[in-house]
VOBA-1610 file (N, C-alpha, C; in pm, whole numbers, padded with zeros to 5 digits, always signed):
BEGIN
Unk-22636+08344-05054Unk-22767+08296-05097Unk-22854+08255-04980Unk-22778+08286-04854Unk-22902+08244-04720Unk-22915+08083-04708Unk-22803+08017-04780Unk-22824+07886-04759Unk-22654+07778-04759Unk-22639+07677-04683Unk-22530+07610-04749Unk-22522+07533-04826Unk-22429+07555-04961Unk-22390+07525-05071Unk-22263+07404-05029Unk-22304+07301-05109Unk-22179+07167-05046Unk-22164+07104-05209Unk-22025+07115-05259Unk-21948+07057-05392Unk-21885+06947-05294Unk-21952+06801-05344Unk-21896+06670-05337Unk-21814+06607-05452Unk-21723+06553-05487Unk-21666+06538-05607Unk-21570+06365-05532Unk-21621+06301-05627Unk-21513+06129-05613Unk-21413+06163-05738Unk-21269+06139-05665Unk-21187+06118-05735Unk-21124+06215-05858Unk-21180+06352-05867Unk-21127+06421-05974Unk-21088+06551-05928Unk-20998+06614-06023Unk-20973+06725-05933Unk-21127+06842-05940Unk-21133+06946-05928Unk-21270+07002-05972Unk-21214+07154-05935Unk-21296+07207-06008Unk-21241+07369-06004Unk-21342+07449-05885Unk-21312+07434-05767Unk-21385+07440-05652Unk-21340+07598-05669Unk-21288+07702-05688Unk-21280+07835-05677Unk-21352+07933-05800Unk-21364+07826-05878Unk-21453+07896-06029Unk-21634+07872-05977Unk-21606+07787-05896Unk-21761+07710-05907Unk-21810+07801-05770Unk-21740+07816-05666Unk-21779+07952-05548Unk-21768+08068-05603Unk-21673+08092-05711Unk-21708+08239-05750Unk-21830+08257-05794Unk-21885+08121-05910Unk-21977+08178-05967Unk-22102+08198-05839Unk-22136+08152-05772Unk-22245+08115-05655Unk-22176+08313-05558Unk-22075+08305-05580Unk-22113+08447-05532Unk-22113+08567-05577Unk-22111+08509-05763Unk-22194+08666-05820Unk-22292+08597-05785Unk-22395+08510-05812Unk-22517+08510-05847Unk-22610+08579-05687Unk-22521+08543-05596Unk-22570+08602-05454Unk-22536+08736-05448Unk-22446+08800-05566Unk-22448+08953-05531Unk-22555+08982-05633Unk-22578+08919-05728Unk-22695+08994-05876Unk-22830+08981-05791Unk-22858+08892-05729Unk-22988+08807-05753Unk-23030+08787-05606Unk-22962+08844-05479Unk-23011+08800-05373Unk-23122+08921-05323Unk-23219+08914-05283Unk-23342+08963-05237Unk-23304+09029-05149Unk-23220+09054-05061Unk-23151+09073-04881Unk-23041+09189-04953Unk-23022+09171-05033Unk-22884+09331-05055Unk-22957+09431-05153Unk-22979+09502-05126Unk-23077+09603-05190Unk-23018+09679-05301Unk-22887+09662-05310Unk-22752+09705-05442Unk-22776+09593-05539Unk-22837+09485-05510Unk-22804+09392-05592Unk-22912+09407-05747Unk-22854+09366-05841Unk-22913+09372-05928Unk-23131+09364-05965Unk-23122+09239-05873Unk-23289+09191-05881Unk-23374+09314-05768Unk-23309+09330-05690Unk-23362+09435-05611Unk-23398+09588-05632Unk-23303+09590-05737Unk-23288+09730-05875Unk-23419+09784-05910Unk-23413+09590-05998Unk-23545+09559-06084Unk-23679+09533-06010Unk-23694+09472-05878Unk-23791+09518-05802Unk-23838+09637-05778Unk-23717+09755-05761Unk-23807+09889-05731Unk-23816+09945-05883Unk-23824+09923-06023Unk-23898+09975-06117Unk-23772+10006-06265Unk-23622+09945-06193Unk-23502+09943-06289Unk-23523+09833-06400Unk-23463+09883-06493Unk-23471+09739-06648Unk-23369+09635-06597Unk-23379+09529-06622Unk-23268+09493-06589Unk-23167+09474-06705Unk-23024+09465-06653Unk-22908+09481-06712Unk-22813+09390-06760Unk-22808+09275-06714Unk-22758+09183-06709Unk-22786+09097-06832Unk-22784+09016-06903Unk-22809+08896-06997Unk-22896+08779-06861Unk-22814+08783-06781Unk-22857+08654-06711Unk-22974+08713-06640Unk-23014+08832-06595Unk-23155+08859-06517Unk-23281+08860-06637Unk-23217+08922-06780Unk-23317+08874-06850Unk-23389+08746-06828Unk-23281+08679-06879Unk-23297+08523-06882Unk-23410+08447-06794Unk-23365+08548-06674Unk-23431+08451-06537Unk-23571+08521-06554Unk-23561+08689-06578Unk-23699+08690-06582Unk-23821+08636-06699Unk-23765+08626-06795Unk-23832+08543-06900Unk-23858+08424-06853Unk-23782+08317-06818Unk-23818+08174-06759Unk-23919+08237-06667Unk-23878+08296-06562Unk-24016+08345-06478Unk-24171+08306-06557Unk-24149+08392-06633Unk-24293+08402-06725Unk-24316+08295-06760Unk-24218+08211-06882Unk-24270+08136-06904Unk-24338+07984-06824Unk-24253+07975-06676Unk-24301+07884-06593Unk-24416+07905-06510Unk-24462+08078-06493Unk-24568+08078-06452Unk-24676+08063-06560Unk-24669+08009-06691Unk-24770+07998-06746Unk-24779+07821-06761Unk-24668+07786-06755Unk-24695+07637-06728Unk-24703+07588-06626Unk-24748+07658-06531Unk-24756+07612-06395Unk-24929+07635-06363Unk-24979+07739-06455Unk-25135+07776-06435Unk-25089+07921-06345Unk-25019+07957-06305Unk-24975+08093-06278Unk-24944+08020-06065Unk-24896+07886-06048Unk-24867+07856-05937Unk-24715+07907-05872Unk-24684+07909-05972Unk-24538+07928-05988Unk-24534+08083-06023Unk-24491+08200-05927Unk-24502+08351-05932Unk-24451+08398-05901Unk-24337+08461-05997Unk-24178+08549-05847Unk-24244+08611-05789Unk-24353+08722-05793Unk-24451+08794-05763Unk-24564+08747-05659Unk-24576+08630-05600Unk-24680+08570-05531Unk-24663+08680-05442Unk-24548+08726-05334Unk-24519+08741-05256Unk-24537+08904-05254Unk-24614+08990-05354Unk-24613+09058-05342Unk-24523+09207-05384Unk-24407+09162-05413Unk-24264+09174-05510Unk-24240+09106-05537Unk-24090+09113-05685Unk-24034+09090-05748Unk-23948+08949-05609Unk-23942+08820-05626Unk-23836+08743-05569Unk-23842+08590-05665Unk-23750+08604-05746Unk-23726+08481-05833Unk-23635+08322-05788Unk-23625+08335-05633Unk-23553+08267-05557Unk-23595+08128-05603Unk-23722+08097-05604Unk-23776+07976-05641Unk-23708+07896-05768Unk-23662+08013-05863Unk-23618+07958-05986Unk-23399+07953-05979Unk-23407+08084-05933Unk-23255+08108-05893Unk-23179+08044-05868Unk-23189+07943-05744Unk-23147+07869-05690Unk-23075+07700-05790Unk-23186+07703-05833Unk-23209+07601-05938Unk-23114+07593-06075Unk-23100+07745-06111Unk-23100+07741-06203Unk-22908+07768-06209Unk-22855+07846-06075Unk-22743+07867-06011Unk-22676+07734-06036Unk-22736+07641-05941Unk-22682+07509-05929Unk-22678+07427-06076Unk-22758+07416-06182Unk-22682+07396-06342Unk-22619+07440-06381Unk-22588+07577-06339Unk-22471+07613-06429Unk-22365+07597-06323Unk-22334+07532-06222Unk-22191+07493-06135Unk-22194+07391-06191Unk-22305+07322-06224Unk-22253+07143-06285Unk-22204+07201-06374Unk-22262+07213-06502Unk-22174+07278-06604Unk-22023+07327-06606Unk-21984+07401-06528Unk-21880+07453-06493Unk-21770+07294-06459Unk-21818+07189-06386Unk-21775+07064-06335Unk-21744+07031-06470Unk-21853+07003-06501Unk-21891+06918-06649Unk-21758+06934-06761Unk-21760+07051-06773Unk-21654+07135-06859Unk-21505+07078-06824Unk-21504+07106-06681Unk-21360+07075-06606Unk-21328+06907-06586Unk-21437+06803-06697Unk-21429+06677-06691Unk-21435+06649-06561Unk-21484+06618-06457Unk-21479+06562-06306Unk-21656+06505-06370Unk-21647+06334-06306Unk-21700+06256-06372Unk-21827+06191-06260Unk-21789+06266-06113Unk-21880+06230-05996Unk-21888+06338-05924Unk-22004+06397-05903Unk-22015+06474-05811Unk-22154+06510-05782Unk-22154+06584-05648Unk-22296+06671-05635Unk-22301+06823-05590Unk-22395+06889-05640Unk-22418+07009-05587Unk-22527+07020-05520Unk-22532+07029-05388Unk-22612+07033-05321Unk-22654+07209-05255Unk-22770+07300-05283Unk-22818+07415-05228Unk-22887+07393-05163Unk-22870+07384-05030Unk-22956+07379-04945Unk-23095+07286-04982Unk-23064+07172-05024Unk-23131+07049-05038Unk-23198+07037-05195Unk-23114+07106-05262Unk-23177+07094-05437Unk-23054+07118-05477Unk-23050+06997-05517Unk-22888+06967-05618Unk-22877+06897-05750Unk-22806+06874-05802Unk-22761+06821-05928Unk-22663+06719-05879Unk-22683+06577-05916Unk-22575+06482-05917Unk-22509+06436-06042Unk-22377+06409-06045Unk-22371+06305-06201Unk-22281+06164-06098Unk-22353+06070-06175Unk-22303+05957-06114Unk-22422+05909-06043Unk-22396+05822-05948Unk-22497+05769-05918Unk-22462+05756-05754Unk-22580+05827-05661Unk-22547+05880-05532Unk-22710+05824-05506Unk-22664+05803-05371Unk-22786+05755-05258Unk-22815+05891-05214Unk-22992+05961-05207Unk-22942+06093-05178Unk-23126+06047-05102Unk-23116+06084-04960Unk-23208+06088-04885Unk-23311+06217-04893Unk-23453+06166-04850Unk-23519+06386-04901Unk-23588+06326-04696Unk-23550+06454-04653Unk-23554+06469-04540Unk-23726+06491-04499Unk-23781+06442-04348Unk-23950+06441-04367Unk-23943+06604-04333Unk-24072+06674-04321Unk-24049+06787-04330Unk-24113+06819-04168Unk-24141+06715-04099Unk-24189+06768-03986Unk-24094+06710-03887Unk-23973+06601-03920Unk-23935+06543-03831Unk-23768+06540-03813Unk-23735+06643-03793Unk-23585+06694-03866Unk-23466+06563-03883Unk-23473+06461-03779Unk-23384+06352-03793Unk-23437+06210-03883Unk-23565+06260-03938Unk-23668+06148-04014Unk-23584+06168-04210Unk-23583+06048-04221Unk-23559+06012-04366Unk-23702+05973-04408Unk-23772+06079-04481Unk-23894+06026-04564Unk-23905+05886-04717Unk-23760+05928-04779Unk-23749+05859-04899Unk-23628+05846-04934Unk-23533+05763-04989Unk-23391+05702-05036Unk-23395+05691-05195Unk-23390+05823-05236Unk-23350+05790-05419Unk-23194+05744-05437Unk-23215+05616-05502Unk-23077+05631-05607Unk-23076+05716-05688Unk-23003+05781-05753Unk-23030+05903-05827Unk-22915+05877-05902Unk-22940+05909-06084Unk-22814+05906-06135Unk-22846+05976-06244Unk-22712+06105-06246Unk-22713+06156-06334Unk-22855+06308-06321Unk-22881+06309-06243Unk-23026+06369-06199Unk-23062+06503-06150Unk-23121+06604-06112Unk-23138+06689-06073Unk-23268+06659-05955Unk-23271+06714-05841Unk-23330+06701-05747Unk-23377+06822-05672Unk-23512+06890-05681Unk-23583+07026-05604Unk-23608+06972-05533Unk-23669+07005-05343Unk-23775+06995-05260Unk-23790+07122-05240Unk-23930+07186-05164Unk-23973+07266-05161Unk-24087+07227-05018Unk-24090+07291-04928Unk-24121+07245-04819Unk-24146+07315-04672Unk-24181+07277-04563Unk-24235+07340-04466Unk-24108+07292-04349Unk-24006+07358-04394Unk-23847+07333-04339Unk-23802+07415-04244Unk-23692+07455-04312Unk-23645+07574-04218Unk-23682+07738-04239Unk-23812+07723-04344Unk-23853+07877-04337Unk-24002+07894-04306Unk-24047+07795-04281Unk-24189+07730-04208Unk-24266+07770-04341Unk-24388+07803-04341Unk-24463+07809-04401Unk-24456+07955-04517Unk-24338+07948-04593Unk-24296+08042-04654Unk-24364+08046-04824Unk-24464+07977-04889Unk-24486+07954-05022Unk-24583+07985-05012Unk-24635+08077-05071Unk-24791+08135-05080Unk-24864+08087-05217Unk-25012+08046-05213Unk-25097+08039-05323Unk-25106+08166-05417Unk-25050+08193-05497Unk-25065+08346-05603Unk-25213+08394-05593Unk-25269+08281-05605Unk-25424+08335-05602Unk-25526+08355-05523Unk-25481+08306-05392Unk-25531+08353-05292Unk-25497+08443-05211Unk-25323+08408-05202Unk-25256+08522-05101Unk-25214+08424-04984Unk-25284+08312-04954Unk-25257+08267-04850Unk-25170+08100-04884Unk-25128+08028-04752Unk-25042+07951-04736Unk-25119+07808-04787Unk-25080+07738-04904Unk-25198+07636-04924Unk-25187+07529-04823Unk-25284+07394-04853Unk-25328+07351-04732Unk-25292+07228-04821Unk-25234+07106-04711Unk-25263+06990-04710Unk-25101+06923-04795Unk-24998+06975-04837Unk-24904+06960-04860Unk-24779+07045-04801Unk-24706+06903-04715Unk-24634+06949-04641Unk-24452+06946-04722Unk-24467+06898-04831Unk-24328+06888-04894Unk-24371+06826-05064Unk-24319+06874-05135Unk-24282+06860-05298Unk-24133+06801-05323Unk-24114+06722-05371Unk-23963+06691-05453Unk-23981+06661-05587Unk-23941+06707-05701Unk-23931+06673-05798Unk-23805+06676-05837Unk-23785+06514-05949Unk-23686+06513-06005Unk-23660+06526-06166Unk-23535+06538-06213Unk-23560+06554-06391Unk-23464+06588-06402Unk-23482+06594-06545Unk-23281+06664-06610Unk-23233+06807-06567Unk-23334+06929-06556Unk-23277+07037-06517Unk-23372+07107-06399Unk-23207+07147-06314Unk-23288+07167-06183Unk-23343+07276-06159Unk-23344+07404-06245Unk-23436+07533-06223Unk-23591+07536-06256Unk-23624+07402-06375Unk-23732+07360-06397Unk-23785+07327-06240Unk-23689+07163-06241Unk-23790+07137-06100Unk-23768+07209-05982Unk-23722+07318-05968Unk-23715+07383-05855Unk-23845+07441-05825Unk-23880+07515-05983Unk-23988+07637-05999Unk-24110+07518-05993Unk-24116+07410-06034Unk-24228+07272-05987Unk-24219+07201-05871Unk-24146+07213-05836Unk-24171+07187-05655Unk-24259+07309-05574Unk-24232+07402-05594Unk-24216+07549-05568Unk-24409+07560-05614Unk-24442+07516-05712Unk-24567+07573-05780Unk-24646+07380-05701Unk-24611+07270-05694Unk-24672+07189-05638Unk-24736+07198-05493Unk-24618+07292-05425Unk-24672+07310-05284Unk-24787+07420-05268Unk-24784+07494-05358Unk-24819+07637-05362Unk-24984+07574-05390Unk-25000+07454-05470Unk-25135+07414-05543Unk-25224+07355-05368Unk-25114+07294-05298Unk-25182+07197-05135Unk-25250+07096-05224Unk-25330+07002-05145Unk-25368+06868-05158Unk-25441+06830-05238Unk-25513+06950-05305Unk-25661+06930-05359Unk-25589+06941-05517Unk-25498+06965-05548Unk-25444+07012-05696Unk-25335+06923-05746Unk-25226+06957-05623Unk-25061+06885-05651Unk-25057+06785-05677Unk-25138+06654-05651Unk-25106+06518-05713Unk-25167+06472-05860Unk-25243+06539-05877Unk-25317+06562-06020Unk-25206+06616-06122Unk-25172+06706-06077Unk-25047+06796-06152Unk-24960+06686-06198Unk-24902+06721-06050Unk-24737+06634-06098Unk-24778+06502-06133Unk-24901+06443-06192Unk-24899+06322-06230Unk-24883+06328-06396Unk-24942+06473-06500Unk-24922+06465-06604Unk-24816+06519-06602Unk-24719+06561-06545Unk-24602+06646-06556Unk-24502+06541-06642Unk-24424+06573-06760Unk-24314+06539-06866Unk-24206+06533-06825Unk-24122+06433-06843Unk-24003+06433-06815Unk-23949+06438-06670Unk-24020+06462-06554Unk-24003+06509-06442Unk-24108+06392-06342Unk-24053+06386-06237Unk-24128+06268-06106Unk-24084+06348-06029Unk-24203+06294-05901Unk-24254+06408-05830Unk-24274+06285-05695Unk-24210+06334-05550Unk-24265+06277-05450Unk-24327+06421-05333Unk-24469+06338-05343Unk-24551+06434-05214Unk-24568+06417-05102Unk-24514+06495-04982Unk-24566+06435-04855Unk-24683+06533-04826Unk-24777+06437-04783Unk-24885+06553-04726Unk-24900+06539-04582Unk-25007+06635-04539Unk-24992+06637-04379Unk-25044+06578-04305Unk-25141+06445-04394Unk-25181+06325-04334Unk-25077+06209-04276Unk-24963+06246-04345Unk-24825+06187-04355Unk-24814+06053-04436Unk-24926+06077-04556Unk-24902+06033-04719Unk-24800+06029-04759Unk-24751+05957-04825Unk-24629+05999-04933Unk-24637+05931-05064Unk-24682+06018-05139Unk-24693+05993-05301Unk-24585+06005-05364Unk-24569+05970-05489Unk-24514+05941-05608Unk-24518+05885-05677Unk-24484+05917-05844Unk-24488+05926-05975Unk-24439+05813-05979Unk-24447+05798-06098Unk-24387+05615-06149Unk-24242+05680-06204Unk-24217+05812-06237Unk-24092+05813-06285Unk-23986+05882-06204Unk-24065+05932-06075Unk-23971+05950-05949Unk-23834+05934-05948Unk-23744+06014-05952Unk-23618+05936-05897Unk-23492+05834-06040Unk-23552+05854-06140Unk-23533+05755-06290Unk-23465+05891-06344Unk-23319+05835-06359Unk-23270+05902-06456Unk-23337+05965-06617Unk-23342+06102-06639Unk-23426+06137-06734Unk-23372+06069-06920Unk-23497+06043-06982Unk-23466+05953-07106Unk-23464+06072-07225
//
């Protein structure tokens, strides 16, 4: 998946070989970089085949319409559902946990994870690689950032084409993490003039913004286990 994947678990055993298998079909169906792989099929003009690429491409749709069309596997010009993938990968390994009763743990993808239990989980600043921007307790929670990291300025505005302005990092939190992945993902994509407006009516979900004034916003329900 182009990223490291880290299963933390207190005290239980956990089915650590079911939970890497699944993370490496989903990197053989769904990765953008192997051109055999299923989504890459369906990029050059194939149906897709799978139950689960349906799936993903339907959520596609439907999050780019609740996003105002910010949120676009397509921004980029092709087919790349990574924004949602990722997200949506990492619920179903909790699940997989969940199932196997293990009662603490985290899944962490490359900085968008799922916890159960209750973990101190730092969101890194996005300009200052050894900088801690914010300290959620987090319990029970799902956690996206989306950001100007290690792929620099990689999130394009759908509607312009170009790199938006004035938001340098998105985190949203909530019960499921392919939601807030694809809303982190569509917050940055909006820049300064849109994203805090947004994620302020946003349901069920809290939202911290850093912008490139070196602001840092957030929601009143930030970080709060979902009700």
């Amino acid at each position: 998946m182009g990223m490291p994947i880290v299963v933390e678990v207190r005290g239980d055993d956990a089915p650590f070989d079911e939970v890497f298998d699944w993370f490496r079909w989903v990197d053989a169906t769904f990765s953008t970089y192997r051109p055999e792989s299923e989504i890459s099929r369906v990029a050059r003009g194939e149906p897709p085949v799978s139950p689960e690429a349906r799936e993903i491409l339907e959520r596609c749709d439907q999050l780019r319409a609740q996003t105002n069309g910010y949120f676009d596997a397509y921004a980029g010009g092709t087919l790349d559902p990574s924004g949602l993938v990722k997200g949506w990968a990492v619920d179903r390994a909790a699940d997989l946990l969940d199932a196997a009763g293990v009662h603490e743990y985290v899944v962490n993808a490359g900085g968008d994870m799922r916890v159960r239990g209750t973990w101190r989980v730092g969101i890194q600043h996005p300009r200052e690689r050894d900088a801690v921007a914010a300290v959620v307790e987090a319990t029970d929670l799902a956690l996206a950032t989306s950001g100007e990291y290690a792929r620099g300025r990689h999130v394009l505005d759908p509607h312009t084409g170009a790199p938006p302005l004035g938001v340098l990092s998105a985190t949203i939190s909530g019960p499921d993490l392919a939601t807030a992945d694809a809303y982190a993902t569509a917050a940055l994509a909006m820049g300064a003039s849109i994203a805090p407006h947004w994620v302020a009516r946003l349901r069920g979900y809290g939202a911290l913004l850093i912008l490139d004034d070196e602001r840092v916003l957030s929601t009143p329900s930030f970080g709060c286990a979902p009700r």
